[in-house]
Structure formats: structure tokens, C-alpha cells
C-alpha positions, 0 to 999 in steps of 0.5 A: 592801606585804605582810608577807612583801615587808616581812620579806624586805627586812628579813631581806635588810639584816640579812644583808647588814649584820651585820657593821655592826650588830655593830660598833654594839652592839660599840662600847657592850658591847667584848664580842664575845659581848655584841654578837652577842646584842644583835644577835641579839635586834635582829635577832629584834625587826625580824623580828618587827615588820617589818609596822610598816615604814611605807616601805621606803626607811627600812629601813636607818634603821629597823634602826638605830633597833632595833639602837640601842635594843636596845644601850641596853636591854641596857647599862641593863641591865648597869649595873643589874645591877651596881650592885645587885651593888655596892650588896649588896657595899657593905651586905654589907661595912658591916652589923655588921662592924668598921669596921678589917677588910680589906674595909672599909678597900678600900671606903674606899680606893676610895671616896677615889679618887672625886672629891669630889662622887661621892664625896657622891653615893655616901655620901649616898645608900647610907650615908646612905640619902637618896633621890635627889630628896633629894641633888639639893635639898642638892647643888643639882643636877638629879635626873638629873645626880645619878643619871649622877653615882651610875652613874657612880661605882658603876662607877668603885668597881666597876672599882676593887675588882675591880681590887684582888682 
């Protein structure tokens, strides 16, 4: 099948389907704007790249795959975004300030909040500087339940303090 027969069937199931691959991206971002773009650029890439469409028959299926791992691009994204916002926020706080001011006492007011082991997954790693491989050896626990354990409780303190503004 040509370039041009494989773009339309594409251009016709993104059409016909935005409605399908915007509540996808949808359910991950719960930001309308957010989806459309995901979409959006999703939909760019297929068009882009519908010649590597092996059989048409598993369009749809391919369309999924892109508009998924568009939404896993776009939210790892995201969340690295914040924690390096959180991880300045935390080091701007902590750097040369007195331990008693008003900022200070929220980050540690927040940090409570966490359970236990994110709680040491966090100080261990941004006040203690340990490297990650390093947490996981003295909590015994795998690297990646260590970095989930880490993204998890960044967000958690992000929520937590922007709720308290």
C-alpha cells in the first residue's frame, strides 16, 4: 500500500476518533488544554510516520500506541518539571536560612505529612544528597521503587504546599 492511501486511512481514524484519543490523554493530564496538545502532537507524529504502518487493519491499534506514548512522554514530562521546580523550592528554603522561619516550618510541616519511608526517601536523597542506587542498598529496596517511592512524595509535597499558600 502507498504513502498517500496509508496517510488518508490514518487522517481518517484521527478524525473520526478525536473524540476517543482526547479522553485517553484526558484521563492521564485532567486538563483539557493538556489533552488537546498531547493529541494534537500525536496526531502530527502518525501523520508523520504513517508509511511504517505495516497493516492497515491495525491502524486503530497503531493510533493507540502513539496517542499513549505521547501521554507517557508528555506526563514524565510534567512530572520532571516539577520536581526540579520543587527540588529548587526545597534548596532555595533550606540554603543559608534560619531553620525557625515561616517557609521552612511548611516544608517540614509537609514533609510530616508523608509516610515514613517517603518521608526517608526524600531526606536522604535531597537533604542528605544520597544518590539513588545509594537509598536503595540502605532501604533495601529496588532502585525503581526508590525513584516511584521519590516522584510520588515530590508531588505529594507539591500538592501539599501549594495547598498551603
Amino acid at each position: 500500500m502507498k504513502r498517500l492511501e496509508k496517510e488518508k486511512i490514518v487522517v481518517d481514524i484521527l478524525t473520526t476518533e478525536y473524540n476517543r484519543f482526547f479522553r485517553l490523554a484526558y484521563s492521564y493530564t485532567q486538563n483539557e488544554e493538556d489533552a488537546r496538545d498531547i493529541v494534537q502532537e500525536g496526531a502530527y507524529k502518525a501523520i508523520l510516520n504513517s508509511d511504517s504502518l505495516r497493516k492497515t487493519e491495525y491502524a486503530m491499534t497503531w493510533l493507540y500506541r502513539i496517542m499513549l506514548n505521547e501521554t507517557f512522554r508528555y506526563c514524565k514530562k510534567q512530572r520532571k518539571q516539577i520536581t526540579e521546580e520543587l527540588t529548587e523550592k526545597m534548596t532555595e528554603q533550606l540554603e543559608g536560612k534560619p531553620q525557625d522561619t515561616d517557609q521552612y516550618m511548611d516544608l517540614k510541616s509537609a514533609l510530616c505529612q508523608l509516610e515514613m519511608k517517603d518521608q526517608a526517601v526524600v531526606t536522604l536523597r535531597y537533604f542528605e544528597d544520597m544518590k539513588i542506587a545509594d537509598i536503595a542498598k540502605l532501604m533495601k529496596e529496588n532502585e525503581n521503587t526508590i525513584k516511584s517511592r521519590l516522584y510520588r512524595s515530590m508531588d505529594k509535597l507539591k500538592i501539599t504546599l501549594k495547598d498551603g499558600e
